[in-house]
C-alpha positions in Angstrom: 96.5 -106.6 -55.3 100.4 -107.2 -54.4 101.1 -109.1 -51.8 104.3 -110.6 -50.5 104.4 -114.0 -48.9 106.9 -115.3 -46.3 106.9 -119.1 -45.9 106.4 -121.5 -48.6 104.9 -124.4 -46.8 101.8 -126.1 -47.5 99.8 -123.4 -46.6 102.2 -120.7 -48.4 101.6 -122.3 -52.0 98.5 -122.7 -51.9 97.8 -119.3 -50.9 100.0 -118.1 -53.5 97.8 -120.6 -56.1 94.3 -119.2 -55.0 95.7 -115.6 -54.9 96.9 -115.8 -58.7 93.7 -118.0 -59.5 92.1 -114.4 -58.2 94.2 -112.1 -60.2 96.0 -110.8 -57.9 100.4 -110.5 -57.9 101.8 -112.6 -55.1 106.1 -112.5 -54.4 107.3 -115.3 -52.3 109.9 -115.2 -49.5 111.0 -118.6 -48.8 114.3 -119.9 -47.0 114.7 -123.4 -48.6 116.7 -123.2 -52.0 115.3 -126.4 -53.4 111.6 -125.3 -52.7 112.2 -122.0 -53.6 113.2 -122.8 -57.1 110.5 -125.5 -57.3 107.7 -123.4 -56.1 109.2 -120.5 -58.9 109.6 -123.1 -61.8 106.2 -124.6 -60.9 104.0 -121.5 -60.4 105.8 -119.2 -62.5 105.9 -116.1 -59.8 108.5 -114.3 -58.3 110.5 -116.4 -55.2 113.1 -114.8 -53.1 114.8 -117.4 -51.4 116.1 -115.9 -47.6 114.9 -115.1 -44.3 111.9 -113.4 -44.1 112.7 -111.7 -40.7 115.4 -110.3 -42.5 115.0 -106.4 -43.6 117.0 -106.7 -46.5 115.3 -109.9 -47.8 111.7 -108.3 -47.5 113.1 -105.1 -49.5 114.2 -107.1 -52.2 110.9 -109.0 -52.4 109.0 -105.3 -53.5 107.7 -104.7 -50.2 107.3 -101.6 -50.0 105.1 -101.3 -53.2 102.8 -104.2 -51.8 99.3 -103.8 -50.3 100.1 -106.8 -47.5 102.7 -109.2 -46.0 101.1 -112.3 -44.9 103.5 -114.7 -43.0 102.7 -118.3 -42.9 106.2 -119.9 -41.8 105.6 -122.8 -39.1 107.4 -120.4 -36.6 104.9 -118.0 -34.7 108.0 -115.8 -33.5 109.3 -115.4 -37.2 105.8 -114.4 -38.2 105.7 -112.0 -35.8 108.3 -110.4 -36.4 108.4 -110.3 -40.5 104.9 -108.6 -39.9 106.5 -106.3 -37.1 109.3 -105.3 -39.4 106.9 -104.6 -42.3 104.5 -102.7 -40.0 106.7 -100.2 -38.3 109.5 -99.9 -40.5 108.3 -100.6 -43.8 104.7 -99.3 -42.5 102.8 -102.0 -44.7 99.6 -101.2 -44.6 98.1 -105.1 -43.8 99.7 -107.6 -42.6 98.5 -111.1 -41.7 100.3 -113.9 -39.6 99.8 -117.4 -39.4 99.5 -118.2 -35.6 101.0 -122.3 -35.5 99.9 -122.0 -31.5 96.8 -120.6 -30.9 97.3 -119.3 -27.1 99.8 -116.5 -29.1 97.0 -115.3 -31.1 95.8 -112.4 -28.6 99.5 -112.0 -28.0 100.4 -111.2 -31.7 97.5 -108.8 -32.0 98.7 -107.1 -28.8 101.9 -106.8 -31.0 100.5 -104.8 -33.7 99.7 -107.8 -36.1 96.5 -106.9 -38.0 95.1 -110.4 -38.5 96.4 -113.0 -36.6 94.5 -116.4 -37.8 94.7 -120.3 -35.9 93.5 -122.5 -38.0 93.1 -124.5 -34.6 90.7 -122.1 -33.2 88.8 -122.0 -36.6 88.3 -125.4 -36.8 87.1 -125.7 -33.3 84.7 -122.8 -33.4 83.2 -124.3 -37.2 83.0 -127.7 -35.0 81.4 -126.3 -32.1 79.1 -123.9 -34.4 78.4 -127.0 -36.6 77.8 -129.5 -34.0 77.6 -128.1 -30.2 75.8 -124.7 -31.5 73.5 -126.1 -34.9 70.4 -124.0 -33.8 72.8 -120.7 -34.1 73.1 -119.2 -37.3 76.3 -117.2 -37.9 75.0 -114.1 -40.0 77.4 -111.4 -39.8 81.3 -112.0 -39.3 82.5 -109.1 -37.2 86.1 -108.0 -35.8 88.3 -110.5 -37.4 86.3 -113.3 -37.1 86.6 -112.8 -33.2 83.1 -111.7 -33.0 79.5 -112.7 -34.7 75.7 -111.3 -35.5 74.0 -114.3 -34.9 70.5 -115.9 -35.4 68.6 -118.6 -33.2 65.7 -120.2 -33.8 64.3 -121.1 -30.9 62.7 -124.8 -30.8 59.3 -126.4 -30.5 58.4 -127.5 -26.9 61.4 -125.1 -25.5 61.9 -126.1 -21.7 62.1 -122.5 -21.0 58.7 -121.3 -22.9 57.5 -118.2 -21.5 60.6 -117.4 -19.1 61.6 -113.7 -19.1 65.3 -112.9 -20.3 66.0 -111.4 -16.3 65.7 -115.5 -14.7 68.2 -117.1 -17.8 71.8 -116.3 -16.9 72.8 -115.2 -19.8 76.8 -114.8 -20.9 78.3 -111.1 -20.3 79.5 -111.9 -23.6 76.7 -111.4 -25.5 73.0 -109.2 -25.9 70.0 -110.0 -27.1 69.4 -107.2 -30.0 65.9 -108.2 -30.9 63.4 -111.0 -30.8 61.2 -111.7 -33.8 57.8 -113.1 -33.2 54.6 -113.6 -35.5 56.5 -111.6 -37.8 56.2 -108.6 -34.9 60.4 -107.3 -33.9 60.6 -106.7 -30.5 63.1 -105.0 -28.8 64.0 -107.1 -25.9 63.9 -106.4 -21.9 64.6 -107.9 -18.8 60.9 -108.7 -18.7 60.8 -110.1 -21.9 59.7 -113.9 -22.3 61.1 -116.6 -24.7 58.6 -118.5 -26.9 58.8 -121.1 -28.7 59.8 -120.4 -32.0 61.0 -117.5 -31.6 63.8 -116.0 -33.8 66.6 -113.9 -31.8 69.3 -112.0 -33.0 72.2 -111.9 -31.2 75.4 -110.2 -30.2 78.6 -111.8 -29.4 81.9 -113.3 -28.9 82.7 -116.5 -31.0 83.5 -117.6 -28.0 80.7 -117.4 -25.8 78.5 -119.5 -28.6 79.3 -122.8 -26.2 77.9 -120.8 -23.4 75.2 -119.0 -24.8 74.0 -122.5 -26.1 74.2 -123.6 -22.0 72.2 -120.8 -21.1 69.7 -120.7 -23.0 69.1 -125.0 -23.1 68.8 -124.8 -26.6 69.3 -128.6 -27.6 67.5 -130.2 -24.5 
């Protein structure tokens, strides 16, 4: 896969190390001279040292032959619009930006950014999913990340043994798609109960995991 990278940062040549580590062909776009040449001596790859917003400067990196632009600069708005220029006049197929503030995330994707990633919101949600949410199991990744098929394993002694789904107030953010018992599936009701150790399978937004976890009393 060719990919052309805009920002060589941290982030940027590290990517660009685990993407050749995978066989793939990475260009980079970086607007430092000095790390530009170091980053090209170093790891041997193609650097074009300029402004990655620029049209010109992503042409002469190969875009147009590449299968993504990914955009990892420590500016959200020249991310956005690298990936905007390679998206609708360029029309790259993928393109991925690095969001440094994670309230533009929705934003970008409003924009026409394919994947816009925070690693501030990832963290949090692997916290909360690791610590606040342990008795949900993340089974199925879906939308970007933004979404999730998930499993819970409902304890011993559960405080709401045998209460139907209809008295839990439940996040509009989820549904229950089926609850496993004695090795029986049952698709789910209003007047379904919740047994101790149950397995359910859920629906829903990453999130809603906090609230879901609430509603159900899951650690308690």
């Amino acid at each position: 896969m060719k990919v052309v990278i805009v920002g060589g940062g941290k982030v940027g040549y590290y990517l660009v190390k685990t993407l050749l580590e995978h066989g793939h062909d990475p260009t980079l776009i970086e607007i430092d001279k000095r790390l530009a040449r170091f980053i090209a001596n170093d790891l041997d790859i193609p650097v074009i040292s300029g402004d990655g917003t620029s049209l010109d400067v992503l042409e002469n990196a190969g875009i147009s032959g590449c299968d993504a632009l990914i955009c990892v600069t420590g500016k959200d708005q020249d991310n956005l619009v690298a990936c905007q220029i390679a998206k609708n006049i360029l029309h790259i197929k993928r393109t991925v930006a690095k969001v440094n503030n994670p309230k533009n995330a929705s934003i970008m994707r409003q924009l026409g950014i394919d994947i816009a990633v925070s690693s501030t919101d990832a963290i949090a949600r692997l916290l909360e999913r690791e610590v606040d949410t342990s008795r949900i199991k993340q089974l199925i990744s879906l939308n970007q990340g933004q979404s999730s098929i998930s499993e819970i394993n409902v304890p011993e002694h559960y405080r709401y043994h045998g209460k139907i789904l209809a008295e839990l107030k439940l996040p509009e953010q989820m549904i229950i798609v089926s609850i496993t018992r004695n090795g029986e599936v049952i698709i789910p009701r209003g007047n379904t109960p919740i047994y101790s150790g149950d397995k359910i399978l859920i629906m829903s937004q990453n999130t809603a995991l906090h609230s879901i976890n609430e509603a159900l009393k899951l650690d308690t």
